[in-house]
DRENRO-111693 format. One record per residue (C-alpha): x, y negated, z negated; residue number from 1. Coordinates in nm, 3 decimals. Example, Ala and Ser with C-alpha at 12.3 -4.5 7.8 and 13.67 -1.06 7.14 Angstrom:
<vexdos>
[vexdo [1.230,0.450,-0.780],1]
[vexdo [1.367,0.106,-0.714],2]
</vexdos>
This chain:
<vexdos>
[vexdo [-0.055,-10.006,-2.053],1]
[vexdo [-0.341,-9.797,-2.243],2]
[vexdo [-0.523,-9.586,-2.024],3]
[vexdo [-0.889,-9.706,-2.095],4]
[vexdo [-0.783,-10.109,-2.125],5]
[vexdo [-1.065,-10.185,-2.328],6]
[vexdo [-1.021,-9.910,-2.648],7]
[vexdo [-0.815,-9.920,-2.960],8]
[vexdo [-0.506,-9.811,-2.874],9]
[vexdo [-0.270,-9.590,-3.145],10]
[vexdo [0.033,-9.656,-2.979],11]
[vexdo [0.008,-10.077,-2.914],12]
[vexdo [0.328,-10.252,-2.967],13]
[vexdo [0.490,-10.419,-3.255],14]
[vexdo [0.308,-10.748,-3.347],15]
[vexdo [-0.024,-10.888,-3.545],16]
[vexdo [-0.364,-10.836,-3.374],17]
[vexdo [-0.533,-11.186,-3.236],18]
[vexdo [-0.922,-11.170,-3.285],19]
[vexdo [-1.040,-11.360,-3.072],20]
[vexdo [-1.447,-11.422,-3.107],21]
[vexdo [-1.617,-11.589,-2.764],22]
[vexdo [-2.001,-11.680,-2.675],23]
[vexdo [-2.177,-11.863,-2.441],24]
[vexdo [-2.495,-11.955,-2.359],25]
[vexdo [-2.737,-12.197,-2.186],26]
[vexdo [-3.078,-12.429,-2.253],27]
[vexdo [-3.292,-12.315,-1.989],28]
[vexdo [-3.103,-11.998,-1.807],29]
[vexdo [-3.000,-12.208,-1.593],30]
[vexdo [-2.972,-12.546,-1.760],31]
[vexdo [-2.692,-12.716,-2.011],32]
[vexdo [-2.462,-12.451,-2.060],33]
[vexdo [-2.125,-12.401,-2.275],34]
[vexdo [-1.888,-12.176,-2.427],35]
[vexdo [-1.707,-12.193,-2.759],36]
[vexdo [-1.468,-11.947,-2.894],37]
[vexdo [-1.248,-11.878,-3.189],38]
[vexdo [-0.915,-11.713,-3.230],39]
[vexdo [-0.722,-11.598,-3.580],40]
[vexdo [-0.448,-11.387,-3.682],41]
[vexdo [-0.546,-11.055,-3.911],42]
[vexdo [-0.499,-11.251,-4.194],43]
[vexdo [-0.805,-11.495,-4.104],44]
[vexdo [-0.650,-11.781,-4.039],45]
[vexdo [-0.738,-12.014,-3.739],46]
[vexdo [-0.500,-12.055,-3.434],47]
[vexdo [-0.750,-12.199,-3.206],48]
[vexdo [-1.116,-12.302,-3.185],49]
[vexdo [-1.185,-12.363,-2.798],50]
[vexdo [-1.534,-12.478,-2.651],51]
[vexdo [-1.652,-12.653,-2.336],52]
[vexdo [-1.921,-12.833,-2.154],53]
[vexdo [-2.004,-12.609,-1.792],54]
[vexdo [-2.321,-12.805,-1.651],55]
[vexdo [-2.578,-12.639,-1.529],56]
[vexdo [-2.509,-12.263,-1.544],57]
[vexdo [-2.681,-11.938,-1.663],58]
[vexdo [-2.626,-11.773,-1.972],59]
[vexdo [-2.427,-11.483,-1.858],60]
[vexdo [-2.204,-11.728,-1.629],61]
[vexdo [-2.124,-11.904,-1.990],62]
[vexdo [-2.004,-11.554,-2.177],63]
[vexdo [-1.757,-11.433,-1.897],64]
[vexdo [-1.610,-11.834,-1.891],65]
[vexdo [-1.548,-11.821,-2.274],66]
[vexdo [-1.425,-11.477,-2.206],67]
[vexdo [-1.176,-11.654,-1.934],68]
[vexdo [-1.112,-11.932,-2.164],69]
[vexdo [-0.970,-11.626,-2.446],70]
[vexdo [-0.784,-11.465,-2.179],71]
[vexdo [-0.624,-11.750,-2.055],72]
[vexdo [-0.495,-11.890,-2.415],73]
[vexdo [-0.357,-11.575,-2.501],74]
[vexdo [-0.178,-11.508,-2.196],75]
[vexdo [-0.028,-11.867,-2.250],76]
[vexdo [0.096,-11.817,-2.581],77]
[vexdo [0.256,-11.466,-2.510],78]
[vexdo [-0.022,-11.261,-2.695],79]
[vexdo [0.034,-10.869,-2.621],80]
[vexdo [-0.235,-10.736,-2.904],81]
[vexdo [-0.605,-10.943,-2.842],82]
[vexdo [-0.931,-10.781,-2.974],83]
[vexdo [-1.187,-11.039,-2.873],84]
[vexdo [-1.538,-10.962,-2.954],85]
[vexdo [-1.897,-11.090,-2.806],86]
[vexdo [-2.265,-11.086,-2.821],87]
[vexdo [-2.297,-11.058,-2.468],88]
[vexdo [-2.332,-10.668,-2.444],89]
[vexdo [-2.381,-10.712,-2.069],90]
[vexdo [-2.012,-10.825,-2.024],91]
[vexdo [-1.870,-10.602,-2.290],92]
[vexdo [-1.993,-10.314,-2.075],93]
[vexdo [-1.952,-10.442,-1.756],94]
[vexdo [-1.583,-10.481,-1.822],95]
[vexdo [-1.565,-10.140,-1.992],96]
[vexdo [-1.718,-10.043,-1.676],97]
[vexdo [-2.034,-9.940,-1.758],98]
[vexdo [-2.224,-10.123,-1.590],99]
[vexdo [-2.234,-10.244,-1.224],100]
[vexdo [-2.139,-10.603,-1.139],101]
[vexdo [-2.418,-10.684,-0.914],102]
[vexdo [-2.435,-11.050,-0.924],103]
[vexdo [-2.251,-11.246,-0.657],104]
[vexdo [-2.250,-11.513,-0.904],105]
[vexdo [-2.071,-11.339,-1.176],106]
[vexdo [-1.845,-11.102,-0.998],107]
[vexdo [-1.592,-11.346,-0.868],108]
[vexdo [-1.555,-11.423,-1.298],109]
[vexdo [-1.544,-11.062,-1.344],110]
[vexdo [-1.281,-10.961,-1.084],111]
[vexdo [-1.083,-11.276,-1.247],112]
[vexdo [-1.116,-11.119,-1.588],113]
[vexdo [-1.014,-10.791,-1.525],114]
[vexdo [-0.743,-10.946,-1.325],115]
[vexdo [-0.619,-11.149,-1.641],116]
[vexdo [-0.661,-10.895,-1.903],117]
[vexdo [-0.402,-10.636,-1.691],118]
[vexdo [-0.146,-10.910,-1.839],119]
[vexdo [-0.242,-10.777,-2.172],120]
[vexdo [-0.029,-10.539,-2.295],121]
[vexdo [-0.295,-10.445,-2.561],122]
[vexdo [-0.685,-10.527,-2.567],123]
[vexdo [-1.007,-10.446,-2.667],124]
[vexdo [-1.309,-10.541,-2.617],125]
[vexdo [-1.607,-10.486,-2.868],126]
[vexdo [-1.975,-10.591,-2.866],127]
[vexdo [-2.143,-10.708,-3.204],128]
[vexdo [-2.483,-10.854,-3.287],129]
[vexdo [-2.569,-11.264,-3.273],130]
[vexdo [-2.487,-11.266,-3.685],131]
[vexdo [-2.122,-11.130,-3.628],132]
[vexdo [-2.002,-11.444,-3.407],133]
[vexdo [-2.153,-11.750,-3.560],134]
[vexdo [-1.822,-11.961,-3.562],135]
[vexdo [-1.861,-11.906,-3.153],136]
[vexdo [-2.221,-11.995,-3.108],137]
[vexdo [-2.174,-12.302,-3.299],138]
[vexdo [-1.898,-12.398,-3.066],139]
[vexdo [-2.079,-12.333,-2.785],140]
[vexdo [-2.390,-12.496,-2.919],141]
[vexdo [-2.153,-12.791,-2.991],142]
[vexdo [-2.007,-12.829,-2.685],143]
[vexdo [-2.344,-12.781,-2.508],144]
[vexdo [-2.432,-13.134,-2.709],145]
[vexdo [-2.171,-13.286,-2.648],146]
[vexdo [-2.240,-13.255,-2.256],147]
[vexdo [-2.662,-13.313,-2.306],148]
[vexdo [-2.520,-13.648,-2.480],149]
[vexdo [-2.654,-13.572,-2.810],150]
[vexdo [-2.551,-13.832,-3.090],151]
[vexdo [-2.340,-13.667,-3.326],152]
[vexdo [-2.172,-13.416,-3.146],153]
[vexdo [-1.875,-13.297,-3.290],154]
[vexdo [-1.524,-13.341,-3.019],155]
[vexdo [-1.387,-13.050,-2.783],156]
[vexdo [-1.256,-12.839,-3.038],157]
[vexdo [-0.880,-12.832,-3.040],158]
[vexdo [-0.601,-12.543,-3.115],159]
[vexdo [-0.523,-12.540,-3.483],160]
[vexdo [-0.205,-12.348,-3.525],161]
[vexdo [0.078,-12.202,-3.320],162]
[vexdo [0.046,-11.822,-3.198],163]
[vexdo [0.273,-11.551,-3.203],164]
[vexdo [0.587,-11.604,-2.985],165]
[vexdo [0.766,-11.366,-2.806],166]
[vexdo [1.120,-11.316,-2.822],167]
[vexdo [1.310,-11.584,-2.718],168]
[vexdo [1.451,-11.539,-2.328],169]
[vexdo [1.180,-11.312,-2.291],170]
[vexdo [0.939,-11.403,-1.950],171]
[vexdo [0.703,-11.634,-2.197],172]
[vexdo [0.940,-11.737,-2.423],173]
[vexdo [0.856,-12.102,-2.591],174]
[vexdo [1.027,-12.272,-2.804],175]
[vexdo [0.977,-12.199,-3.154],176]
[vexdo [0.897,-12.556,-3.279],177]
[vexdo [0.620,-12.536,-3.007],178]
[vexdo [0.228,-12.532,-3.084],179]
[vexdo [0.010,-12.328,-2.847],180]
[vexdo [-0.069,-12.489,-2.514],181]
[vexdo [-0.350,-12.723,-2.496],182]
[vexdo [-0.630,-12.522,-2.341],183]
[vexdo [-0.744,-12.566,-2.003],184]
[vexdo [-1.020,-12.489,-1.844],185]
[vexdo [-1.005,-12.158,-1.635],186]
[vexdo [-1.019,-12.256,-1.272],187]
[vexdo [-1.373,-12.109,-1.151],188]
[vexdo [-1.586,-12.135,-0.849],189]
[vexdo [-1.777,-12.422,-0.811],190]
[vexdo [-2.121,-12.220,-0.806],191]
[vexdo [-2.428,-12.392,-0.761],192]
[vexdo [-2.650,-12.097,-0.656],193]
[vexdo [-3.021,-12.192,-0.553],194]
[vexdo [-3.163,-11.891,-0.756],195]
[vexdo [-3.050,-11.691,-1.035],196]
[vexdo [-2.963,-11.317,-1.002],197]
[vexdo [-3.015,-11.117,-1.343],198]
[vexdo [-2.986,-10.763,-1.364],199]
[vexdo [-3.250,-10.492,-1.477],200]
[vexdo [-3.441,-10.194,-1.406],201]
[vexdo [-3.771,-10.064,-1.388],202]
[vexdo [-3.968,-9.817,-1.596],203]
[vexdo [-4.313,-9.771,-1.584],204]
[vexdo [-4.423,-10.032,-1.373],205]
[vexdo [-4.241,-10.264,-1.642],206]
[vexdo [-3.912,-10.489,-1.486],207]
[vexdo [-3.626,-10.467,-1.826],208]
[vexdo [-3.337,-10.743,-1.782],209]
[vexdo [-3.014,-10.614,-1.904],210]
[vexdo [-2.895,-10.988,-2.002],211]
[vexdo [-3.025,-11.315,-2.015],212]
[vexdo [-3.436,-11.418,-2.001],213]
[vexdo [-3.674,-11.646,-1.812],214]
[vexdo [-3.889,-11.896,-1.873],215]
[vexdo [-4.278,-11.868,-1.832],216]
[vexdo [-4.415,-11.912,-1.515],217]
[vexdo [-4.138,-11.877,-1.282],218]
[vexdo [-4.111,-11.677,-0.932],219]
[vexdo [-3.931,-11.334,-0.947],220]
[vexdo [-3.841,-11.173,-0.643],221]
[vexdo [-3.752,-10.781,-0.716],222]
[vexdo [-3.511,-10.622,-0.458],223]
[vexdo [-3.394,-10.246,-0.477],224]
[vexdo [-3.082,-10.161,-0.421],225]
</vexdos>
């Protein structure tokens, strides 16, 4: 395993690179909330489009369970290169460990991704800006419709194409006829938290979230740690 998990590694093992492209977000912070995410091989082509309907979540709770959802597929299908890529620059560092987890609402989806990606052989993990993962956020917007109701609203997305297999008799070996699994929802905690716990700092009297935003005229209670 690379020694910093989360950079390009010159010595990864034989086999294509899965991008994988995952977002999340929510109407309200918390409200109607949903990920959607995107894998292809290097060539561009699609081997899965996944998305789902959360509830009533924040919008950092909605990037690390597309995140889960990407680690999850690829573990299934036997995936040892994954670069997956996301908006959500608080995740991206938190994972690269750069920032602190401090939210006991997002730390038992954090311990559960790091957990997953040490069956990785090789990944990275890269932040870009909103424009660089538009297939995503439309998934996610998607399936965020599809759970508000909204007429029109395209189905749960649904693997296109069969990923990389590893050799057969190997410990994920599939057979070779087989399509990728059908994606499941990553098992989470059922987290219904009274009050939402973002993370920031303070400079010059002025409070700076690291992720995520508020609506007008709600009650924030600052703590120190």
């Amino acid at each position: 395993m690379n020694g910093n998990l989360f950079a390009p590694s010159a010595s990864a093992s034989t086999g294509d690179w899965i991008i994988a492209h995952c977002d999340g977000g929510s109407r309200g912070n918390p409200g109607p909330s949903g990920f959607g995410a995107v894998l292809e091989d290097e060539k561009g082509r699609v081997l899965a489009e996944l998305s789902e309907f959360l509830g009533i979540q924040t919008n950092n709770f909605a990037e690390y369970s597309g995140l889960l959802a990407v680690l999850k597929w690829a573990i299934d299908n036997g995936v040892e290169r994954l670069r997956v890529i996301s908006d959500s620059e608080l995740m991206v560092k938190q994972m690269q460990g750069k920032y602190k987890v401090a939210s006991p609402v997002l730390k038992p989806l954090y311990d559960e991704a790091k957990k997953m990606a040490r069956r990785i052989p090789n990944l990275e993990l890269r932040h870009t800006l909103r424009a660089g993962n538009k297939t995503a956020d439309r998934l996610a917007n998607e399936a965020m419709d599809r759970g508000m109701g909204k007429a029109g609203a395209p189905p749960a997305a649904r693997p296109a194409a069969a990923a990389p297999q590893r050799p057969a008799g190997g410990p994920s070996a599939r057979p070779a006829q087989s399509g990728p699994a059908p994606f499941q929802k990553p098992a989470m905690p059922a987290v219904r938290p009274p009050r939402v716990v973002l993370e920031g700092y303070v400079k010059g009297g002025v409070v700076h979230l690291l992720g995520g935003e508020l609506p007008d005229g709600v009650f924030v209670k600052v703590i120190h740690e």
